[in-house]
C-alpha positions as CSV (number, residue, x, y, z in Angstrom):
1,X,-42.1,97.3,-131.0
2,X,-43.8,95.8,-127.6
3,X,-41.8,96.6,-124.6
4,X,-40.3,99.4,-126.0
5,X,-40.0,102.4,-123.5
6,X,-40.0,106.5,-124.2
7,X,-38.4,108.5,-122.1
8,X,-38.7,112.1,-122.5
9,X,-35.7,114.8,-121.0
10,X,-35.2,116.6,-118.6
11,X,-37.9,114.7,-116.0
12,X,-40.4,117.5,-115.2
13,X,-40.9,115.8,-111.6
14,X,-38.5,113.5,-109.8
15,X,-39.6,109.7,-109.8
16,X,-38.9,107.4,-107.1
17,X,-38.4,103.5,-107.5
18,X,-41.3,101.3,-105.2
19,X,-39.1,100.6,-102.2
20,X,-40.0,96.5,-102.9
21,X,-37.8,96.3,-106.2
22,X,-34.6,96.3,-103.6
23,X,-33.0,92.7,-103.8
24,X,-32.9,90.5,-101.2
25,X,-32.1,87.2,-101.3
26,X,-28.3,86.1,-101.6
27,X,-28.9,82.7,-103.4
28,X,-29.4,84.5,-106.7
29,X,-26.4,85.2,-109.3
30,X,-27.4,88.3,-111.4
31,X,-25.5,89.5,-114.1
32,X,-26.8,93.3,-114.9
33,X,-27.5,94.6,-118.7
34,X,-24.0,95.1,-120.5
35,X,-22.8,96.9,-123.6
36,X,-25.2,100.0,-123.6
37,X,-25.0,101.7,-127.1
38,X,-26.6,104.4,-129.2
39,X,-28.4,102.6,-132.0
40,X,-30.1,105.5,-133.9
41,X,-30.5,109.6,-133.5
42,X,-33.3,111.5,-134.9
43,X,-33.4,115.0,-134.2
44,X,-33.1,115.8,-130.3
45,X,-33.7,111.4,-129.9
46,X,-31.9,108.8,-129.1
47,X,-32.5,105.5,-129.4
48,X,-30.2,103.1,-127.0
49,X,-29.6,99.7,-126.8
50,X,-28.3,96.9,-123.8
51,X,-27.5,93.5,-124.3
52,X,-29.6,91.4,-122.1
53,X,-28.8,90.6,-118.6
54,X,-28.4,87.1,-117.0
55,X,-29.9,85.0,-113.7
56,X,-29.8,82.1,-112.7
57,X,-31.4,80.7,-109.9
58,X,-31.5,76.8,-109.3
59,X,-32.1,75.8,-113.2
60,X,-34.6,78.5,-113.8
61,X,-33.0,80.4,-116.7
62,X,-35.8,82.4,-118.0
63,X,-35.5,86.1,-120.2
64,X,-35.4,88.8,-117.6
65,X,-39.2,90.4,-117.9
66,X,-38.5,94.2,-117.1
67,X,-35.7,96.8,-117.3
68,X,-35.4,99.9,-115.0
69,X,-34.3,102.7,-117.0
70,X,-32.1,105.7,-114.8
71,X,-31.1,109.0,-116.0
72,X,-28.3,111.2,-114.0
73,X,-29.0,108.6,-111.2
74,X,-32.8,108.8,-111.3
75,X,-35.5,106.2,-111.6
76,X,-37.0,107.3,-115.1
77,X,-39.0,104.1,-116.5
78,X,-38.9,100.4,-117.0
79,X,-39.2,98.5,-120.0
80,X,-41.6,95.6,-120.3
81,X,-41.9,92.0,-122.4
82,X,-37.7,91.9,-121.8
83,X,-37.6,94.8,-124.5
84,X,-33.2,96.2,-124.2
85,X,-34.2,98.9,-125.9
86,X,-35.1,102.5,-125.1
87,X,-36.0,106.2,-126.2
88,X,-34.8,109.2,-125.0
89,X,-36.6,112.3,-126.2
90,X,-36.5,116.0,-126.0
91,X,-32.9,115.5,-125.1
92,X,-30.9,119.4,-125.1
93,X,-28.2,119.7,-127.8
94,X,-25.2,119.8,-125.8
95,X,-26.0,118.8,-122.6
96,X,-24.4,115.4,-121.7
97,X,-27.2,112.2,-120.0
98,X,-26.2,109.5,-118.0
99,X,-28.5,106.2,-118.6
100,X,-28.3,103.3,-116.9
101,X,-30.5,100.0,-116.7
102,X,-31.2,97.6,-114.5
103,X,-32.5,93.8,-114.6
104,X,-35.6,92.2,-113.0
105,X,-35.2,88.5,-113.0
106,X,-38.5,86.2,-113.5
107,X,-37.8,83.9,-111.4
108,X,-36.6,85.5,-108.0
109,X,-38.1,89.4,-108.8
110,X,-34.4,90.7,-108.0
111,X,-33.3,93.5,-109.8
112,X,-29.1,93.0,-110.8
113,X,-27.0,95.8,-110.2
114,X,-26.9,99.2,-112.3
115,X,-25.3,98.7,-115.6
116,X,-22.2,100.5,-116.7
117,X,-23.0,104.0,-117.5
118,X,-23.8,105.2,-121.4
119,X,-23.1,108.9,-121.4
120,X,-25.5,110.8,-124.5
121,X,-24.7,114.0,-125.4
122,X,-26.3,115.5,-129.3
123,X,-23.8,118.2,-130.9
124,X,-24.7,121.9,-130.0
125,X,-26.7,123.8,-133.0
């Protein structure tokens, strides 16, 4: 599936976000990602889901192009040809994740804010 990103648990180094995804301009409505859900689970994977998030800016209504994937609060990966779907791998049975995503409109570049929280935890062994 094109766009599709992999993430892979726990981070083995701490990534940071390029300081230029931070919005700026207040004539842009943004409406971030919504309804995050588990779609599948294969061993210690997870496969998650968004619905897509929304801008408009002066009659320019286009998909949004990218989504910035966060894990416990950190910057993990972003998602490419507006692909709402991601991988979380090597996740630890029993330990809970926090994902959130985050919208980059086409036609301004803003990102929308942080989606509500989808909390993943696998059963213990």
């Amino acid at each position: 599936m094109a766009g599709l990103l992999s993430l892979a648990a726990p981070a083995a180094a701490s990534v940071t976000r390029p300081a230029s995804a931070n919005p700026s301009s207040a004539s842009v409505t943004l409406v971030e990602p919504t309804n995050l859900r588990v779609t599948g689970v294969s061993g210690r994977s997870v496969t998650f889901q968004w619905d897509h998030a929304q801008g408009v800016t002066g009659g320019c209504n286009l998909p949004f192009f990218q989504y910035d994937v966060y894990r416990d609060g950190g910057y993990v990966g972003s998602t490419y040809l507006g692909s709402p779907v991601a991988v979380a791998s090597n996740l630890r049975p029993g330990q809970i994740y926090r994902y959130q995503v985050q919208g980059r409109d086409n036609c301004s570049g803003r990102y929308t804010a942080l989606s509500a929280a989808l909390n993943i935890q696998l059963p213990s062994s």
